[in-house]
FIGUGU-204262 format. One record per residue (C-alpha): residue in three letters; x, y, z. Coordinates in pm, whole numbers, plus 50000, padded with zeros to 5 digits. Layout:
BEGIN
AlaXYZ...
***
This chain:
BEGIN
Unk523324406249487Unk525184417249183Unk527904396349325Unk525494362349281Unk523864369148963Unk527024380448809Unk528444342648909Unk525694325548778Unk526184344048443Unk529634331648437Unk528444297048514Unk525914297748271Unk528224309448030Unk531084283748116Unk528144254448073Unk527344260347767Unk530584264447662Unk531164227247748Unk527994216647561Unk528654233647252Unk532814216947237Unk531624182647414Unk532274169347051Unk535664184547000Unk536934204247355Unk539994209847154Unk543824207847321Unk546124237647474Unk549944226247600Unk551674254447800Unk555464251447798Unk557714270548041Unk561184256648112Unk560994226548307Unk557124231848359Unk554754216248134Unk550554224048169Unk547974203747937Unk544414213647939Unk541594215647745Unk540324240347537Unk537114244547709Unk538544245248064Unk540994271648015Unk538234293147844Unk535704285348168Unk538474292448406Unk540014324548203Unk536084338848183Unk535024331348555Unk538674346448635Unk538094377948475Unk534524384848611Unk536084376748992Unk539084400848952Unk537034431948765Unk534234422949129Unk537094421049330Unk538754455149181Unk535424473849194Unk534754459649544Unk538434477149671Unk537874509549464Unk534304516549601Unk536154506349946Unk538934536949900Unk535804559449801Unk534154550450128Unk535314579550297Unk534324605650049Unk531014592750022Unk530354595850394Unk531154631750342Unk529434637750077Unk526104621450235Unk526524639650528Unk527134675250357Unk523894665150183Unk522274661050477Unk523154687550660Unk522084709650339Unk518244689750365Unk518414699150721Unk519154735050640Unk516854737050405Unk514034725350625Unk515094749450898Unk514824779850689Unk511294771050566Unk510384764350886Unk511704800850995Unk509984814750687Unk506974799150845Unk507554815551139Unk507924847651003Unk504634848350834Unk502914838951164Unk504404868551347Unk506814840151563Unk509544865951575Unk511664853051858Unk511494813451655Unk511894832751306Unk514904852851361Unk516744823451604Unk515764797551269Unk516934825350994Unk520084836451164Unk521344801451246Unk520924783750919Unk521454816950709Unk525024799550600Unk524404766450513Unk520954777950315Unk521304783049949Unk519774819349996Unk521994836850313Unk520604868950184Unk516754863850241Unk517934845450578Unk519304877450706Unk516634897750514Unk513864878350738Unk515974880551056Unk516584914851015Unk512094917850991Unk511954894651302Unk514394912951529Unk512754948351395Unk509434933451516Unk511394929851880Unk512974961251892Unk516154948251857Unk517804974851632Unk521454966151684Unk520724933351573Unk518644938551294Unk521454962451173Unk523824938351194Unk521874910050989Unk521624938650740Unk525074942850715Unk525704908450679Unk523074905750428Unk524744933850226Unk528344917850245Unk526584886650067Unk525194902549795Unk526874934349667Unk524824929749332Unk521994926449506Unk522384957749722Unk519134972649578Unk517134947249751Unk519124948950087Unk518954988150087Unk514724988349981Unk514334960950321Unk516264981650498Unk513895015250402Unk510794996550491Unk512354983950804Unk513325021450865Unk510015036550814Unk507855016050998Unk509105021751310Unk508555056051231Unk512525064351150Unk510885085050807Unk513995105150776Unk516495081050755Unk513915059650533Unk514055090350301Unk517685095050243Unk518175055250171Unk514995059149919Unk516565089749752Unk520085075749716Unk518685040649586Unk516745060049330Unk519635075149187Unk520675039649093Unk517655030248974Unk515585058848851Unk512675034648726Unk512565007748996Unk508895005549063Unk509154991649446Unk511535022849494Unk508845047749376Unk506145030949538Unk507905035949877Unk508875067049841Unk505285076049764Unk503825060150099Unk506725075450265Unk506385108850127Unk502085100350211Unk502975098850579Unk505375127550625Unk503165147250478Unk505935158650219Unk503155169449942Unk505185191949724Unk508005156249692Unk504985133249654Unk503715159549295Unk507395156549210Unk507395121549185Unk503915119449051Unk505035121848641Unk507495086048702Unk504595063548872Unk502815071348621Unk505345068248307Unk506535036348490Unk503105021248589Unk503685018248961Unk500115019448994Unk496825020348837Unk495215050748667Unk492135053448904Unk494815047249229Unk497615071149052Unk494465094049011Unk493125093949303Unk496795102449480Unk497135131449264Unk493725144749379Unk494835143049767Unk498165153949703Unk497245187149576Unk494195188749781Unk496535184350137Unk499025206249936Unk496345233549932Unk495205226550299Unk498885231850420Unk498955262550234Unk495625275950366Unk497725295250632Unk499375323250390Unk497875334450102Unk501015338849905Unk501585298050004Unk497875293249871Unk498325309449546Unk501625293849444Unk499925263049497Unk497075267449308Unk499405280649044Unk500935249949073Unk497725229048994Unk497155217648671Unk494285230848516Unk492575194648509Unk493175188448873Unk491965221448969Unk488075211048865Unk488575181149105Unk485945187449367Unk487725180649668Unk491545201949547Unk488105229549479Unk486545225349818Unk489985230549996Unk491105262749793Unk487785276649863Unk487485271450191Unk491355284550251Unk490195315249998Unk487005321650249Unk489245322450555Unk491165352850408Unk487845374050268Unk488545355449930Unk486475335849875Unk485325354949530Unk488095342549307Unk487175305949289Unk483655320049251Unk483095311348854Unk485475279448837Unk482795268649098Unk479935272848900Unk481405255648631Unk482015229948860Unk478335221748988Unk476865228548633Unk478495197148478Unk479115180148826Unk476445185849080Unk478105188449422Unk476075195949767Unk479005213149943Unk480345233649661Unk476975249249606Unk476965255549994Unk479895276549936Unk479155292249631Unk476445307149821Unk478855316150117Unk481315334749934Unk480695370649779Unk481415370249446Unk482415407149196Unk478945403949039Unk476335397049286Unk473865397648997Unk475375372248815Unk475935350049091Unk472345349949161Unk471325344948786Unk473815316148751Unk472865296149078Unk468635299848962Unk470095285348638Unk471045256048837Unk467705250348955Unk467075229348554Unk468585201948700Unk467945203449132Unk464835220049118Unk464115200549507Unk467945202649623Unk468005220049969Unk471455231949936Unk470515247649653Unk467595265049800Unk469435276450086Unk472405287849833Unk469395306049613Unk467545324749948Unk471445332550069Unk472385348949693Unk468305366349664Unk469025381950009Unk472115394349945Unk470735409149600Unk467475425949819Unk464925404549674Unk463345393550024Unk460425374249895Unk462305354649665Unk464575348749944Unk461615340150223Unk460245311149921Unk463465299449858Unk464515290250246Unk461185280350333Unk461015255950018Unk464305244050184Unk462995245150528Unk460095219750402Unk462585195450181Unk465155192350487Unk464965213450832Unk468195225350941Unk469305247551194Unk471195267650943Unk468095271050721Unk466065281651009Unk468855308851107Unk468635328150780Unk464655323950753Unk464745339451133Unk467355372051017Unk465385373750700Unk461845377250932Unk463935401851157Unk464705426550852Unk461305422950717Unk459945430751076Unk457965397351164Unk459335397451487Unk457225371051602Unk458075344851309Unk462115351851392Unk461725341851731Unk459775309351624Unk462715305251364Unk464865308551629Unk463435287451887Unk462625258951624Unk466575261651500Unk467645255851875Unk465495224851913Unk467295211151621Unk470845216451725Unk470285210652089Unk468335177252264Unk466585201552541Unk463965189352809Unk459945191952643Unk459075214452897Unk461985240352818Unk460875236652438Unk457505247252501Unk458315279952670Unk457465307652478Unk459675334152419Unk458715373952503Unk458745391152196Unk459675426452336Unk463345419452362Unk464815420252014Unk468135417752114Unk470015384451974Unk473085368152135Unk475505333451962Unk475825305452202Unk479325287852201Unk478015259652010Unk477535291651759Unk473885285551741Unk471715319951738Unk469945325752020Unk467275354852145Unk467655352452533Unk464415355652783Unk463495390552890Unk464735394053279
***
C-alpha cells in the first residue's frame, strides 16, 4: 500500500512537472567518450525523481527483509512473556480459591518467564504448604530467596507464617526474632510475632514487645489496649500456681493496667486460692466504686479482708449507686454475717433472694437460719436451693424433709444438702 501511493506521488509529481516546462522543457546533452545522450530537461528530472523513490522502496524493502529474523524473535519472546503473564494470574487466581494442586503447578512453571519469580515461588511455596508438601515448599523458598537477596525480608516473613501455621511455632519464632534484628520497626514483623507469641502462650515476650507496637502503630489503641489487658491478665493466670510467680507479676503490672477488671478478677481469684485473697481487698473497692462490676463485688465479699469493719462500711457505701443489685446484697449479707450482725444479714440475702433466686443466695440464708436456730426455715432454704440447681421429678420436690436430723452433707455438684432421716 505504501508501495502504490508512494508511485502515484511520484507520478503526480513528474506530471506536473511537464505542465509547468511544456513552454520551455529546457535541453541536457550528456557526453562520455564515444557516447552521446540528449534529453530533455523535464524527462531526466521525471526519471531521476521516480528513480530515487524506487531505489530508497527497494532498499527499505531488503533491509526490513535482513530484520525478518529478529523480528520473529522478538514477537515470539513477546508472546511467550503475554502467555506467562496470563499463566501467573491465572495461578494467582487459583491461589485465592484454595486450587492448590492448579496454583502451585501454574506458579512454579511460569515463575521464570514472569516479571515477578519471587511472588511465583512465594505463592507456590503457600500452595504446596496447603498440601503438606514441605520439601517442596522449602525448596520454592529457597529459590525465592536466591532471586531476591534484597528482598530477603519478605521471603523470610512468608516463610514465618508458612512456619507457624502448621503449628511449627518454634521455628516460626527464631526466623521472627532474627528478622527483627534487621528490622527493629517493621510493622508485619511485630505483628507476627505478637500472634505468634498469642498462641504459644509466651505472655512475658508478648509485654516485651508491647512498648514497639505501640511506638510503631502496628495496631490501634483500643486493639493494642485490649492485648495489653489479656496479656497481663493470662500472665497472672499462669502465675496463679506459686505465689512468688503471682507477685512478681503483679509487680510487674503497671499501675494503670492493674485497675483493669479482668488483670483484677484473675489476681484475685489466684490470691483466694492461696488464703489471700485480702491484699487486693481495697484496690477492689476502688474498683467497683468508679466502675461497677457484678463479679468483683462477688469477690470482694468472698475474700476476708484486715478490717472486717471497714469492709462492711465500704460495700453499704456502695449501695448509693446499686441500691437493687443482687450481688451486692449477697456481698452485703456475706460481709454483715461475718461482722455478727444477723438481722442485717437475714434482710440483706432475702432482699437478694426476692431481686434474683439463686442457689448460692439460698445457701447462706439456710446457714444463717441454722445459727439463728430456725431449723425449719434452713431446711426450706435448703430444699428450695436444690430445686434450683437440680431439674428433680415434682413428686421428689414436694417431699418434706424431717426436721430432727440437723446434720448437713455437700453433694458432688457441691450443692448443700440435709439428707432424709433413715
Amino acid at each position: 500500500m505504501k508501495l502504490l501511493i508512494t508511485a502515484i506521488i511520484a507520478l503526480l509529481a513528474s506530471v506536473a512537472i511537464a505542465l509547468y516546462a511544456k513552454d520551455d522543457p529546457g535541453y541536457i546533452m550528456v557526453n562520455y567518450g564515444n557516447w552521446t545522450m540528449e534529453a530533455s530537461l523535464v524527462l531526466v528530472l521525471s526519471v531521476g525523481i521516480v528513480g530515487y523513490i524506487i531505489l530508497y522502496q527497494l532498499t527499505k524493502l531488503l533491509g526490513g527483509t535482513l530484520k525478518s529474523p529478529r523480528t520473529l524473535l522478538s514477537w515470539n519472546g513477546k508472546r511467550k512473556e503475554c502467555k506467562a503473564r496470563m499463566a501467573n494470574a491465572q495461578g494467582m487466581v487459583e491461589l485465592a480459591e484454595g486450587n492448590w494442586k492448579k496454583a502451585e503447578q501454574l506458579l512454579s512453571q511460569n515463575a521464570q518467564a514472569g516479571e515477578l519469580p519471587v511472588l511465583n515461588y512465594l505463592g507456590a511455596a503457600r500452595a504446596a504448604q496447603k498440601l503438606g508438601a514441605k520439601e517442596r515448599r522449602d525448596h520454592y523458598l529457597k529459590m525465592a530467596r536466591q532471586l531476591a537477596p534484597r528482598n530477603s525480608i519478605a521471603v523470610s516473613l512468608t516463610q514465618a507464617e508458612l512456619l507457624m501455621s502448621n503449628g511449627q511455632l518454634e521455628e516460626a519464632a527464631q526466623s521472627l526474632k532474627l528478622l527483627r534484628q534487621f528490622a527493629p520497626k517493621n510493622e508485619s514483623i511485630l505483628k507476627l510475632l505478637a500472634k505468634l507469641y498469642t498462641k504459644m502462650g509466651e505472655w512475658n515476650k508478648l509485654i516485651d514487645i508491647l512498648p514497639a507496637l505501640r511506638k510503631n502503630h502496628v495496631l490501634s489503641a483500643f486493639d493494642l489496649d485490649r492485648l495489653e489487658h489479656m496479656a497481663y491478665a493470662e500472665l497472672l493466670k499462669c502465675s496463679a500456681h506459686d505465689v512468688d510467680l503471682l507477685n512478681n507479676a503483679w509487680h510487674r503490672t503497671p499501675r494503670r493496667i492493674r485497675k483493669q477488671e479482668s488483670v483484677l478478677l484473675e489476681y484475685t481469684h489466684a490470691l483466694i486460692g492461696h488464703g489471700q485473697g485480702h491484699q487486693s481487698e481495697e484496690l477492689i473497692y476502688q474498683v467497683i466504686n468508679n466502675n461497677w462490676n457484678d463479679e468483683l463485688c462477688y469477690l470482694y465479699g468472698i475474700i476476708k479482708g484486715n478490717n472486717l469493719s471497714r469492709q462492711y462500711k465500704n460495700a453499704e457505701k456502695l449501695l448509693r449507686k446499686q441500691r437493687t443489685n443482687p450481688v451486692l446484697l449477697l456481698t452485703l449479707g456475706r460481709l454483715a454475717l461475718r461482722n455478727g450482725e444477723l438481722e442485717k444479714a437475714r434482710g440483706y440475702l432475702e432482699a437478694s433472694m426476692q431481686a434474683d433466686p439463686q442457689p448460692e443466695t439460698c445457701k447462706e440464708l439456710a446457714a444463717l437460719m441454722e445459727k439463728c436456730g430456725e431449723q425449719e426455715k434452713a431446711i426450706e432454704y435448703y430444699r428450695t436451693g436444690l430445686s434450683m440447681s437440680v431439674s428433680l421429678p415434682a413428686q421428689a420436690q414436694q417431699i418434706a424433709l424431717p426436721a430432727s436430723n440437723n446434720n448437713v452433707i455437700e453433694s458432688r455438684s457441691g450443692v448443700l444438702l440435709a439428707p432424709q432421716q433413715a
